[in-house]
KERO-860908 format. One record per residue: residue number from 1; residue in three letters; x, y, z of N, C-alpha, C in turn. Coordinates in Angstrom, 3 decimals, always signed. Each point is the difference from the previous one (the first is absolute). Layout:
BEGIN
  num  residu       nxx       nyy       nzz      caxx      cayy      cazz       cxx       cyy       czz
  NUM     ALA         X         Y         Z         X         Y         Z         X         Y         Z
...
! end
This chain:
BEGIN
  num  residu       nxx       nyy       nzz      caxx      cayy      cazz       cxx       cyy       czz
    1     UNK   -15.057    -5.641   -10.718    +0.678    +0.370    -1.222    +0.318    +1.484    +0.020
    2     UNK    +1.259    +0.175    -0.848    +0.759    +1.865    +0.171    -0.729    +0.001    -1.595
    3     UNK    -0.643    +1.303    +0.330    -0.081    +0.541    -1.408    +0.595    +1.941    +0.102
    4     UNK    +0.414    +0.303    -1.499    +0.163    +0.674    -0.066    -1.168    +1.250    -0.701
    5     UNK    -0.375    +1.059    -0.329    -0.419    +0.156    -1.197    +0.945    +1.349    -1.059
    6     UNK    +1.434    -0.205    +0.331    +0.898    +0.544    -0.913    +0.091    -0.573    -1.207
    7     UNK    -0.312    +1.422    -1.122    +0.136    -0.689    -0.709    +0.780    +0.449    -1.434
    8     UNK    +1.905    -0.408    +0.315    +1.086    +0.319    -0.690    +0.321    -1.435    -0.517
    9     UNK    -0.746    -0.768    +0.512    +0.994    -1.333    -0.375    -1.536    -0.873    -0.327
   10     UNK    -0.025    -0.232    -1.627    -1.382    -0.774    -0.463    +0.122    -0.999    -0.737
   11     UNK    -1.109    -0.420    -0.482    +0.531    -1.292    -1.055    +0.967    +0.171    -1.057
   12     UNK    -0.164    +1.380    -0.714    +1.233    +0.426    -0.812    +1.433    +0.044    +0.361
   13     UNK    +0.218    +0.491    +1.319    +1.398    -0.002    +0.186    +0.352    -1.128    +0.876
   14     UNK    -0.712    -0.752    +0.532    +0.445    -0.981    +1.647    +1.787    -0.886    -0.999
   15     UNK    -0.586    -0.328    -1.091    +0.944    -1.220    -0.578    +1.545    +0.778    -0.049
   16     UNK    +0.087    +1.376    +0.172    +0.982    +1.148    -0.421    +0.905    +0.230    +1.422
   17     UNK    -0.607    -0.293    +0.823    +0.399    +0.370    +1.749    +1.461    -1.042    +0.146
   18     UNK    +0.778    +0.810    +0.431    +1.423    -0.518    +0.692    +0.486    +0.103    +1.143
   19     UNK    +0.503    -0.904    +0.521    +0.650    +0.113    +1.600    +0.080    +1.091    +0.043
   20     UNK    +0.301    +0.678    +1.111    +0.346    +1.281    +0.274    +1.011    -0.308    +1.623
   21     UNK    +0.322    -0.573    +0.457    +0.651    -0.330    +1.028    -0.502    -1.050    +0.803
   22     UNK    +1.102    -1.214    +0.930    -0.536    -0.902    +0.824    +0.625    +0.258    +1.174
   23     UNK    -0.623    -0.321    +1.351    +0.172    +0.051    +0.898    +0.198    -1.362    +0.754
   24     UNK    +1.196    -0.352    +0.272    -0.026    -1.238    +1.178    +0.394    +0.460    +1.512
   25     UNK    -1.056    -0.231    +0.670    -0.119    +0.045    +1.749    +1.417    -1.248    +0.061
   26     UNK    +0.231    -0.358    -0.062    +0.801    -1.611    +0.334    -0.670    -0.773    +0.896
   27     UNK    -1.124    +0.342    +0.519    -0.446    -0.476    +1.672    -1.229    -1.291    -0.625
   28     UNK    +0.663    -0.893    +0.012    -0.129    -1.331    -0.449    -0.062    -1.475    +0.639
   29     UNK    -0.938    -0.817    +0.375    +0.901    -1.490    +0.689    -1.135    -0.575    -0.306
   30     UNK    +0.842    -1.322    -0.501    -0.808    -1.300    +0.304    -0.320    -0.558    +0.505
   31     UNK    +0.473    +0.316    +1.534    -0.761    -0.920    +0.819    +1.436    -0.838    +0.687
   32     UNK    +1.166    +0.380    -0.356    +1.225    -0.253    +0.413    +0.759    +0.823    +1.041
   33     UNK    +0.822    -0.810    +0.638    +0.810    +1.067    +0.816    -0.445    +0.193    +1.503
   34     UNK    -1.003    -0.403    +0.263    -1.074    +0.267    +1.279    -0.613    +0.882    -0.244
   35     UNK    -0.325    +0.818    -0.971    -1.168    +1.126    -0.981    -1.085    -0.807    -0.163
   36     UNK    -1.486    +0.703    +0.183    -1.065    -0.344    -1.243    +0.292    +0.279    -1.156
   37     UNK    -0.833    -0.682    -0.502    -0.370    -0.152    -1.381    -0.088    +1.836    -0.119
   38     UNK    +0.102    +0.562    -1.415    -0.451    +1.325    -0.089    -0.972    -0.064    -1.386
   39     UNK    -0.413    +1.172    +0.245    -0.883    -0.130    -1.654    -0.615    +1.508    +0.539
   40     UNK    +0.321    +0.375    -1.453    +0.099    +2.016    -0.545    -1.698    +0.465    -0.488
   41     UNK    -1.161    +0.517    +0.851    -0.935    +0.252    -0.464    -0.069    +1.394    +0.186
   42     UNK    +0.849    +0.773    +0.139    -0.759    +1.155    +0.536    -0.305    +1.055    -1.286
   43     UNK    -0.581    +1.094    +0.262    -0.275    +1.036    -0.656    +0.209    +1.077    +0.149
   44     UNK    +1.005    +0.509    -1.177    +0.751    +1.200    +0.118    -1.042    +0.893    -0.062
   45     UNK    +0.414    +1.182    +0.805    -0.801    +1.373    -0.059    +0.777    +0.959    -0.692
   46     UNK    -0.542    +1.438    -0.828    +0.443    +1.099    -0.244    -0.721    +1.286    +0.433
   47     UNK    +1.041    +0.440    +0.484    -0.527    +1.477    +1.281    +1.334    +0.843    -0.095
   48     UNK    -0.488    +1.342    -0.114    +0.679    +0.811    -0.363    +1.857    -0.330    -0.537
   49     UNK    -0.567    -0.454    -1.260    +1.455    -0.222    -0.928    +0.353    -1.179    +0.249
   50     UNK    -0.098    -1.048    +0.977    +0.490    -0.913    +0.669    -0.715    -1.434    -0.231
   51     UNK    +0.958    -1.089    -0.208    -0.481    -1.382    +0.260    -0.183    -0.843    +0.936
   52     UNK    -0.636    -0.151    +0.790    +0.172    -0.734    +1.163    -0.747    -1.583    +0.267
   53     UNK    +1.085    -0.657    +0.597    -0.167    -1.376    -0.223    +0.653    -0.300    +0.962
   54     UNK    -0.184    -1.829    +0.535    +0.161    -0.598    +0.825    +0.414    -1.686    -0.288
   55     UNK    +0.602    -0.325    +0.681    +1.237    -1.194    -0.371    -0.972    -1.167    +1.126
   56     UNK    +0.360    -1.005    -0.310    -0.434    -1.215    +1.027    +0.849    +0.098    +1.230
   57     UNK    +1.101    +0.541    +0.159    +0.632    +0.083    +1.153    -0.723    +1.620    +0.689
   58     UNK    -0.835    +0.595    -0.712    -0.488    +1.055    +0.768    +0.557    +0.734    -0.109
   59     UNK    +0.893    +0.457    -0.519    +0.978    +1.660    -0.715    -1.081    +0.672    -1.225
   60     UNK    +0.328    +1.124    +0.724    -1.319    +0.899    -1.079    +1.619    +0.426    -0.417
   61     UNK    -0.392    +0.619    -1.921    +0.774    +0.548    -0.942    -1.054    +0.869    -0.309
   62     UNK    +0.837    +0.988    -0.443    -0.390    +1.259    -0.150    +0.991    -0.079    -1.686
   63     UNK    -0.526    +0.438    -1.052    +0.476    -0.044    -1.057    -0.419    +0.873    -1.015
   64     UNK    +1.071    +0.645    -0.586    -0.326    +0.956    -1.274    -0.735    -0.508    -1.438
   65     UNK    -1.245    +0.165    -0.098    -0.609    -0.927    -0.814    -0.274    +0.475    -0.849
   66     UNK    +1.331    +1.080    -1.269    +0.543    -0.130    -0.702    +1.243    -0.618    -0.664
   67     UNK    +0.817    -0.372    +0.840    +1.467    -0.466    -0.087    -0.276    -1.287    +0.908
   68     UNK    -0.850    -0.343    +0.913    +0.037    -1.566    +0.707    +0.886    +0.368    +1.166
   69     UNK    +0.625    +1.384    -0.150    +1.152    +0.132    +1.194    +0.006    -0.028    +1.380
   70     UNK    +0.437    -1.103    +1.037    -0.485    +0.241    +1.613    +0.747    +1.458    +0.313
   71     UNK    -1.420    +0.645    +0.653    +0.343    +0.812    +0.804    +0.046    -0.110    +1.333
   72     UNK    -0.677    -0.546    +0.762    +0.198    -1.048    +1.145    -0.495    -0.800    +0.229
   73     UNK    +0.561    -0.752    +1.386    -0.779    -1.094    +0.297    -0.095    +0.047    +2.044
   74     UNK    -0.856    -1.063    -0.036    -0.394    -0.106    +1.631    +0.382    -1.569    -0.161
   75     UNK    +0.474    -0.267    +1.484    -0.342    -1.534    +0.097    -0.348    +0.238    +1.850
   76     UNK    -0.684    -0.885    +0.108    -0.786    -0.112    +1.086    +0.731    -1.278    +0.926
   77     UNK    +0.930    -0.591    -0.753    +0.520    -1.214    +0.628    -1.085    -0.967    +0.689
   78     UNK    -0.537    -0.478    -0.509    -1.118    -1.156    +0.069    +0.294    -1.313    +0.776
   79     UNK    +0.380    -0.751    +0.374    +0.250    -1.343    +0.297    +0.040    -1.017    -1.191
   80     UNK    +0.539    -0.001    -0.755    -0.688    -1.143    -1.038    -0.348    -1.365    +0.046
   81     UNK    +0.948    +0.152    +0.931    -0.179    -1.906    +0.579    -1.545    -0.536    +0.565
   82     UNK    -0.801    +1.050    +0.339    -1.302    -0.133    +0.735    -0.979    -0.484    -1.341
   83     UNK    -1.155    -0.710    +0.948    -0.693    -0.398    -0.791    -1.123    +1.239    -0.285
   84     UNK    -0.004    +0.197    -1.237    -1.285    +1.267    -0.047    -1.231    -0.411    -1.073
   85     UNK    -0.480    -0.954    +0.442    -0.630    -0.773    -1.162    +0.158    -0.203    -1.385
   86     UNK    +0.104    +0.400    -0.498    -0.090    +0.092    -1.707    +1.365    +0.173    -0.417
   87     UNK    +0.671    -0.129    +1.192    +1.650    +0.387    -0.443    +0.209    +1.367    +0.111
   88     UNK    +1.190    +0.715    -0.861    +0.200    +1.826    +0.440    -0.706    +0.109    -1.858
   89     UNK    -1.024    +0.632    +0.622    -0.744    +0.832    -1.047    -0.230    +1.112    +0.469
   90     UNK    -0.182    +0.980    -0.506    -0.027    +1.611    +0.239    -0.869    +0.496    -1.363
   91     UNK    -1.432    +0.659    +0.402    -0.656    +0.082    -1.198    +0.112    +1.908    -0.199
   92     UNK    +1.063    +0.586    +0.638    -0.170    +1.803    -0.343    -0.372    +0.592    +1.201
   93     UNK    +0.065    +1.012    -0.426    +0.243    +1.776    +0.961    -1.208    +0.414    -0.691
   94     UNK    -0.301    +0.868    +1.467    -1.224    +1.185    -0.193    +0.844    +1.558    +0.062
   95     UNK    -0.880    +0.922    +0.054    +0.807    +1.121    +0.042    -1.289    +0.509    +0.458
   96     UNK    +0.338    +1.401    +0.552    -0.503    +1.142    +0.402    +1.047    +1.158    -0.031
   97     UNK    -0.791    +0.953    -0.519    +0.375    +1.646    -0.394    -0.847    +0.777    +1.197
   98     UNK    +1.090    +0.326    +0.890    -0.577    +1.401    +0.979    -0.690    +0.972    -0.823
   99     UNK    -0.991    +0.380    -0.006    -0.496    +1.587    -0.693    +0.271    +0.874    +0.651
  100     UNK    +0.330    -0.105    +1.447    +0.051    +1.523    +0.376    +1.736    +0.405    +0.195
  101     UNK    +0.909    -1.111    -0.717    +1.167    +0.331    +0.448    +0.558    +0.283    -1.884
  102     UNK    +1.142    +1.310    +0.554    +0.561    +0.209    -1.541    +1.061    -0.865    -0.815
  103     UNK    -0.152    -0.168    -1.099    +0.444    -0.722    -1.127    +1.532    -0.690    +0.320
  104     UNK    +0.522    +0.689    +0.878    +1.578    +0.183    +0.001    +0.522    -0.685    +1.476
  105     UNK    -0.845    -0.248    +1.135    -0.729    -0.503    +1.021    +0.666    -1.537    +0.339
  106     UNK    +0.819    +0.371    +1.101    +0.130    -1.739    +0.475    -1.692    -0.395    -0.037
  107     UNK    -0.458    -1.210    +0.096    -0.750    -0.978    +0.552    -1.602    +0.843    -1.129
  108     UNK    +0.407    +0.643    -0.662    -1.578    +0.555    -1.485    +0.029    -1.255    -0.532
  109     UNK    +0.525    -1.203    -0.482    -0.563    -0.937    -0.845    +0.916    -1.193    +1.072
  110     UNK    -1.340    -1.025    +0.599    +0.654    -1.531    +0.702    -0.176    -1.143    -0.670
  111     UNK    +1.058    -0.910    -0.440    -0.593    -0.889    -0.379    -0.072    -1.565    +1.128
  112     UNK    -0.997    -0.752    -0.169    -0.149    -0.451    +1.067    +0.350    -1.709    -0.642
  113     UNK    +0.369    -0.563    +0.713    +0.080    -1.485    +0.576    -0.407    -1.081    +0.785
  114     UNK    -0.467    -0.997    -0.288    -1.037    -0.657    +0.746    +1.320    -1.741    +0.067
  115     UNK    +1.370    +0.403    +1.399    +0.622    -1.282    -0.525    -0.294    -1.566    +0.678
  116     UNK    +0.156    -0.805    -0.410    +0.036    -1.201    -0.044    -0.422    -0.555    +1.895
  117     UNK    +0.942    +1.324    +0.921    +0.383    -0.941    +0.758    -1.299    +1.275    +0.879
  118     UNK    -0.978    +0.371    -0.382    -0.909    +0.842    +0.355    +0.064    +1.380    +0.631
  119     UNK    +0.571    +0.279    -0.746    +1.079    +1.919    +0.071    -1.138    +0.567    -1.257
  120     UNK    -0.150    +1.333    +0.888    -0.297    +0.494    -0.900    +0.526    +1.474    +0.093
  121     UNK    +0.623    +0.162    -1.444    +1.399    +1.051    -0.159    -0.339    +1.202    -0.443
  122     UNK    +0.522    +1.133    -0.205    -0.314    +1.092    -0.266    +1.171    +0.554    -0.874
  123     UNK    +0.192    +0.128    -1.304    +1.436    +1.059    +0.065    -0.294    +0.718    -0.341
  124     UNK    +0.878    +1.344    -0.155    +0.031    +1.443    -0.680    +0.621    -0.449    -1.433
  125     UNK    -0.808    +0.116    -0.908    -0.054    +0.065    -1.641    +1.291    +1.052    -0.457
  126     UNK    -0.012    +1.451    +0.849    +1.126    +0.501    -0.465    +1.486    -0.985    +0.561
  127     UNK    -0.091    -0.185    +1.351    +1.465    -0.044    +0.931    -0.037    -1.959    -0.225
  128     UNK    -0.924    -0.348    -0.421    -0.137    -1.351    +0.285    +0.666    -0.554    +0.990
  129     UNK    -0.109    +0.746    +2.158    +0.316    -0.541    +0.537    -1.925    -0.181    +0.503
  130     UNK    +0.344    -1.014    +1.269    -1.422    -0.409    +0.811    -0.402    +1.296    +0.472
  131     UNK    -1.641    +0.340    -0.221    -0.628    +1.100    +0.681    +0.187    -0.360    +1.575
  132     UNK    +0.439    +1.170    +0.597    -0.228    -0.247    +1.650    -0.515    +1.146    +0.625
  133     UNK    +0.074    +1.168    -0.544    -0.493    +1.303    +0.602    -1.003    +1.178    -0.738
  134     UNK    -0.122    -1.005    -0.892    -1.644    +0.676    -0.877    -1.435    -0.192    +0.636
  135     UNK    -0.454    +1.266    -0.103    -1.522    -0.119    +0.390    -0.387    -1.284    -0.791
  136     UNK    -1.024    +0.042    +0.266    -0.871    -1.201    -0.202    +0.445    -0.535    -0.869
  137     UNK    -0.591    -1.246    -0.967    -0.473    -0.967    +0.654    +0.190    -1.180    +1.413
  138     UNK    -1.020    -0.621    +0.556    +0.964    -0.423    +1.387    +0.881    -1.123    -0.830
  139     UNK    +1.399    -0.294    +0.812    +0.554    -1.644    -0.369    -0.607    -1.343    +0.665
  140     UNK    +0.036    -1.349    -0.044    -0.332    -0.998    +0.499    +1.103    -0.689    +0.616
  141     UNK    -0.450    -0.485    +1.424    +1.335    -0.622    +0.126    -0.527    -1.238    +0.310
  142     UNK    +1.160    -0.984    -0.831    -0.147    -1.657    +0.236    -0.289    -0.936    +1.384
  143     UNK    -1.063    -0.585    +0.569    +0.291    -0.465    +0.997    +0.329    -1.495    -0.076
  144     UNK    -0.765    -0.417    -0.624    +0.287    -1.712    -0.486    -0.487    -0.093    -1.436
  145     UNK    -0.106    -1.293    -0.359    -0.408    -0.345    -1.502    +0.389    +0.881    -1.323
  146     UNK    -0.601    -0.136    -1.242    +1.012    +0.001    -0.842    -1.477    +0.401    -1.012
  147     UNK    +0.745    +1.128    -1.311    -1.529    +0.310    -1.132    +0.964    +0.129    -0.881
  148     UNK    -0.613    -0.704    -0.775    +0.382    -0.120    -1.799    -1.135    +0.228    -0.399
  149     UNK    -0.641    +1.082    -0.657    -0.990    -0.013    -0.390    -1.365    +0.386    +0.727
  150     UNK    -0.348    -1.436    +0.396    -1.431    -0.320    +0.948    +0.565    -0.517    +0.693
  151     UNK    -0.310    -0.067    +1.756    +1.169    -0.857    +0.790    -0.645    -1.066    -0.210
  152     UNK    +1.536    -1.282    +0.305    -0.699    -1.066    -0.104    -0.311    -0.559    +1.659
  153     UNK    +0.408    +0.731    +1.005    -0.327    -0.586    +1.309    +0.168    +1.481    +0.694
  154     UNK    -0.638    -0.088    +1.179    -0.483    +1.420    +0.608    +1.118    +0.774    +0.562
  155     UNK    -0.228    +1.342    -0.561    +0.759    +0.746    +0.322    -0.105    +0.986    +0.733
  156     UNK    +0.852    +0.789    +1.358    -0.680    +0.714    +1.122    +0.860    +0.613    -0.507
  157     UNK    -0.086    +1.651    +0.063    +0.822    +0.958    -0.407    -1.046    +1.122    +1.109
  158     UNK    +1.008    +1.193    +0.028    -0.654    +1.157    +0.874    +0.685    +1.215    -0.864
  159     UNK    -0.486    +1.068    -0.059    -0.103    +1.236    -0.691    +0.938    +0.955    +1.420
  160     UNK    +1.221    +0.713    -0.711    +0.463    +0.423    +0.380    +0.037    +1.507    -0.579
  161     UNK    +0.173    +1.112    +1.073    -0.186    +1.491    -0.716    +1.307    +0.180    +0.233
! end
């Protein structure tokens, strides 16, 4: 369970609260088309000013989460047609903030991706292209099998500097 302990919004005002903007990813299927099934669990993050979220097809959005406005997006181009157990679910992005790099800084804030087809992504939060020439952290590269989550069958990966 998410808890908060802000506390602007209480039993007095909750009944008073109004939309404030919606966001549709479009990235949607039933299970038609030669697609899985999809279904939307993930959990948006907020990090410096920013919304960040993730689609069942594996596109992180980056969004102004005052206005709902995309400021960008990634797509990772996934396979959809593959079987990835549970269908294309995508449950969110992590992030990391360099401390020793300045504010203004390609690659000071990454947000990360864990996709479908067992990639695991890196972008620059400012340039929102893929990290490739930032110090640390190392990347992973895919050798076989597949992680949503917890894998569901074994996965060999090797650490690349």
């Amino acid at each position: 369970m998410r808890h908060s302990v802000l506390s602007q919004i209480n039993r007095e005002n909750v009944a008073k609260l109004k939309v404030a903007w919606v966001f549709h990813t479009g990235d949607i299927s039933d299970g038609a088309d030669g697609r899985k099934r999809s279904g939307f669990e993930t959990t948006p993050i907020l990090v410096d000013g920013r919304l960040y979220l993730t689609t069942p097809f594996n596109r992180v959005i980056a969004l102004d989460p005052t206005t709902g406005k995309q400021l960008w997006s990634h797509d990772p181009n996934i396979d959809q047609s593959l079987d990835y157990g549970d269908g294309l679910i995508n449950r969110g992005v992590a992030t990391w903030l360099d401390p020793s790099a300045s504010r203004d800084r390609a690659c000071k804030h990454r947000i990360f991706e864990a996709t479908l087809d067992a990639r695991l992504i890196a972008l620059d939060a400012m340039t929102w292209s893929i990290v490739r020439r930032c110090r640390s952290p190392r990347r992973v590269e895919r050798v076989q099998g597949a992680i949503s989550g917890a894998p569901s069958k074994k996965v060999t990966a090797r650490l690349v500097r």
